[in-house]
C-alpha positions as CSV (number, residue, x, y, z in Angstrom):
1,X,20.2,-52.8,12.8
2,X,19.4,-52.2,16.4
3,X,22.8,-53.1,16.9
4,X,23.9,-50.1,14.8
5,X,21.7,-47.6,16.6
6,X,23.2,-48.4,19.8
7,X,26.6,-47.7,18.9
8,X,25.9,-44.8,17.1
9,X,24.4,-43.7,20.1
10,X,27.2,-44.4,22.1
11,X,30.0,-42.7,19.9
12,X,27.7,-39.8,19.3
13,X,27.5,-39.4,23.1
14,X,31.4,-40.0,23.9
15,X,32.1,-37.1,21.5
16,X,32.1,-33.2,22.9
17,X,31.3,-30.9,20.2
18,X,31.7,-26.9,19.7
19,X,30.2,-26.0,15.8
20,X,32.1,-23.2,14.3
21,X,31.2,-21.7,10.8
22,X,30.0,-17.7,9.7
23,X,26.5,-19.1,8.7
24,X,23.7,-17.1,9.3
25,X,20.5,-18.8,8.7
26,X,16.8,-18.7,10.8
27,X,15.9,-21.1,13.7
28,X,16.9,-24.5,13.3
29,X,14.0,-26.7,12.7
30,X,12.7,-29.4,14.8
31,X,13.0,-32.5,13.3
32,X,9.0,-32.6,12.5
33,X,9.1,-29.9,10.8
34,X,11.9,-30.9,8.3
35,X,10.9,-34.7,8.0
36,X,7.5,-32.6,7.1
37,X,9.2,-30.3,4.5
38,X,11.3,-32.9,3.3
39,X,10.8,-34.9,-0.3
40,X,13.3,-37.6,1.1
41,X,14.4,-38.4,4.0
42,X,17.2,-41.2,5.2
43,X,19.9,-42.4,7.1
44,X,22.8,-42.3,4.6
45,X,26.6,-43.4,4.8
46,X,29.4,-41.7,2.4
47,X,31.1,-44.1,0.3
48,X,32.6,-41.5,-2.0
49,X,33.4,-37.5,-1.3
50,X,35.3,-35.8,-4.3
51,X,36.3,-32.0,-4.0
52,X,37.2,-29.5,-6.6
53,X,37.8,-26.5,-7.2
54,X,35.0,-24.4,-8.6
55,X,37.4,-21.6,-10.2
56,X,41.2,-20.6,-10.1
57,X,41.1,-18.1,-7.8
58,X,42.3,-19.1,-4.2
59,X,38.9,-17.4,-3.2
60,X,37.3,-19.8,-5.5
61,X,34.4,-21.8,-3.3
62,X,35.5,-26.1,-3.3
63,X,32.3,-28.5,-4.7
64,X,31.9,-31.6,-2.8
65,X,30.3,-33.9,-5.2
66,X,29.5,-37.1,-2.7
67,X,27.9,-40.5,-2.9
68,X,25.7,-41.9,-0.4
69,X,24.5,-45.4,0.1
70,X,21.3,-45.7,2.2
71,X,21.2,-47.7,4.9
72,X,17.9,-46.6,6.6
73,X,14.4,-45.0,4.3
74,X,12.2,-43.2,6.6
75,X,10.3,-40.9,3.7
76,X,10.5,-40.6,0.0
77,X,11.1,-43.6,-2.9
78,X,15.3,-44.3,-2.1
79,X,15.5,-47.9,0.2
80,X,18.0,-49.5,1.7
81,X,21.1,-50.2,-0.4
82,X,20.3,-47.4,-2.9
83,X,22.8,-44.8,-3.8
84,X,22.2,-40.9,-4.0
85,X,24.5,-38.2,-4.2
86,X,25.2,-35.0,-2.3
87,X,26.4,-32.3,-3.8
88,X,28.0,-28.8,-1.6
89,X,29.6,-25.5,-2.6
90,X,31.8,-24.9,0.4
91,X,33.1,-21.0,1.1
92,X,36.6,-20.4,2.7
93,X,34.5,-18.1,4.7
94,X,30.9,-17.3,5.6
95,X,29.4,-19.6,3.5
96,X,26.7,-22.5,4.6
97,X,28.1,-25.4,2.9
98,X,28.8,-28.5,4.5
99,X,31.8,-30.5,3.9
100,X,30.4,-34.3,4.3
101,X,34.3,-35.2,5.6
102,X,34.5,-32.4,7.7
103,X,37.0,-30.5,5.6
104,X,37.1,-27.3,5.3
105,X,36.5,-27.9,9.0
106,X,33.6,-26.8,10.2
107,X,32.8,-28.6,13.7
108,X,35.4,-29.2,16.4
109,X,36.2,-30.9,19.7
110,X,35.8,-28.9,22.2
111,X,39.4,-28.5,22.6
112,X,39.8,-26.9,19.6
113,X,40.7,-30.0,17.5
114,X,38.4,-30.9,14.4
115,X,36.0,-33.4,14.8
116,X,36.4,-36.4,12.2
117,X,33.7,-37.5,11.2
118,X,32.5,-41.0,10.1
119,X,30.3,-39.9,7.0
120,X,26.8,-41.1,8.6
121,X,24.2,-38.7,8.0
122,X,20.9,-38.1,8.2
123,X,20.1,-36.3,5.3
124,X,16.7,-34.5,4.8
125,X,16.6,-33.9,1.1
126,X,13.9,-31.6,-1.3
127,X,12.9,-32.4,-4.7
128,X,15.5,-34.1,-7.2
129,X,19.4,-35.1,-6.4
130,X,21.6,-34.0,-6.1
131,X,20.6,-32.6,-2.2
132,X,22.8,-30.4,-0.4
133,X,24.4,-31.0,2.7
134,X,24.0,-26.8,4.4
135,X,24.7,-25.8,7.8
136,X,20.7,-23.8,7.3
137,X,19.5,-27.1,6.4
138,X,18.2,-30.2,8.4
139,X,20.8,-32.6,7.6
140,X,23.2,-33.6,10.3
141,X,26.4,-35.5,10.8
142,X,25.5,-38.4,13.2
143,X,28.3,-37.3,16.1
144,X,26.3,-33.7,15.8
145,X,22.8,-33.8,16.6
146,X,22.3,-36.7,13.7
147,X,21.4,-39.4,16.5
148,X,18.9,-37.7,18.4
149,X,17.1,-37.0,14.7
150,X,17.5,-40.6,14.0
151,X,15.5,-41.9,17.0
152,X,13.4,-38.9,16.1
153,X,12.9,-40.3,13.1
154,X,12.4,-43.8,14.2
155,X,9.6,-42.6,16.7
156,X,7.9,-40.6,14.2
157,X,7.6,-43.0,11.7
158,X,6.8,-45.7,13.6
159,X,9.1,-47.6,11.7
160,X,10.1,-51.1,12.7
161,X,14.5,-50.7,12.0
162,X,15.4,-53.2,9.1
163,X,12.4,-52.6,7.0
164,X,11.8,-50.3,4.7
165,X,8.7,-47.7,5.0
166,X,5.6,-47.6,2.7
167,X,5.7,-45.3,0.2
């Protein structure tokens, strides 16, 4: 596992971001605060992202229904191994949700390209499933801003990686 964390690290690090989406939400939260306010709370990878459309209309918002597989618990009763799902109403425009594939783009290189992302996330995640992946929410890609939560997260719980935490 430590392994893991240092090349996440590394590729989150090698990667220059610029976010772009018409979402207008308050402050961000620190990650305290959201592991705080959170029910759940894990380091998850996508192992299954399905979009549809929610209507006919080409103005229609696209559901993202995904599945996530946990690979590290740091609050609620989903361990290691356990699957969730994700689900996302994503807006052509001005809209909060957050494709977990980074499509609809929504976060770019800073040249301009869009960012592909890897489908590691650190999902922060209230009440029953499915969560919602938001760009107001706390959950975060790991090649934006999902790393630094992680060894956030790690600190904060005091969790040793490889095991899971006590209810």
């Amino acid at each position: 596992m430590r392994r893991l964390l240092v090349v996440l690290l590394a590729l989150s690090c090698a990667i220059p971001l610029a976010g772009a989406f018409g979402c207008s939400c308050a402050s961000p939260k620190s990650t305290r605060d959201a592991f705080d306010e959170a029910k759940v709370v894990v380091l998850g990878q996508a192992i299954a992202i399905k979009q549809h459309p929610s209507g006919a209309s080409r103005q229609s918002p696209i559901v993202e229904d995904d599945v996530f597989r946990v690979i590290l618990a740091f609050k609620g009763a989903l361990r290691p191994g356990e699957v969730f799902r994700v689900r996302s109403v994503i807006y052509a425009a001005g809209g909060c949700g957050l494709s977990a594939r980074n499509s609809p783009v929504w976060l770019y290189r800073r040249k301009g390209l869009p960012l592909r992302l890897s489908g590691i996330w650190v999902i922060y995640g209230g009440g029953k499933q499915p969560f919602t992946l938001s760009g107001c929410g706390s959950s975060k890609p790991i090649e934006a801003g999902g790393i630094e939560d992680l060894y956030k997260l790690v600190q904060l719980t005091e969790q040793p990686i490889g095991k899971a935490p006590t209810p």
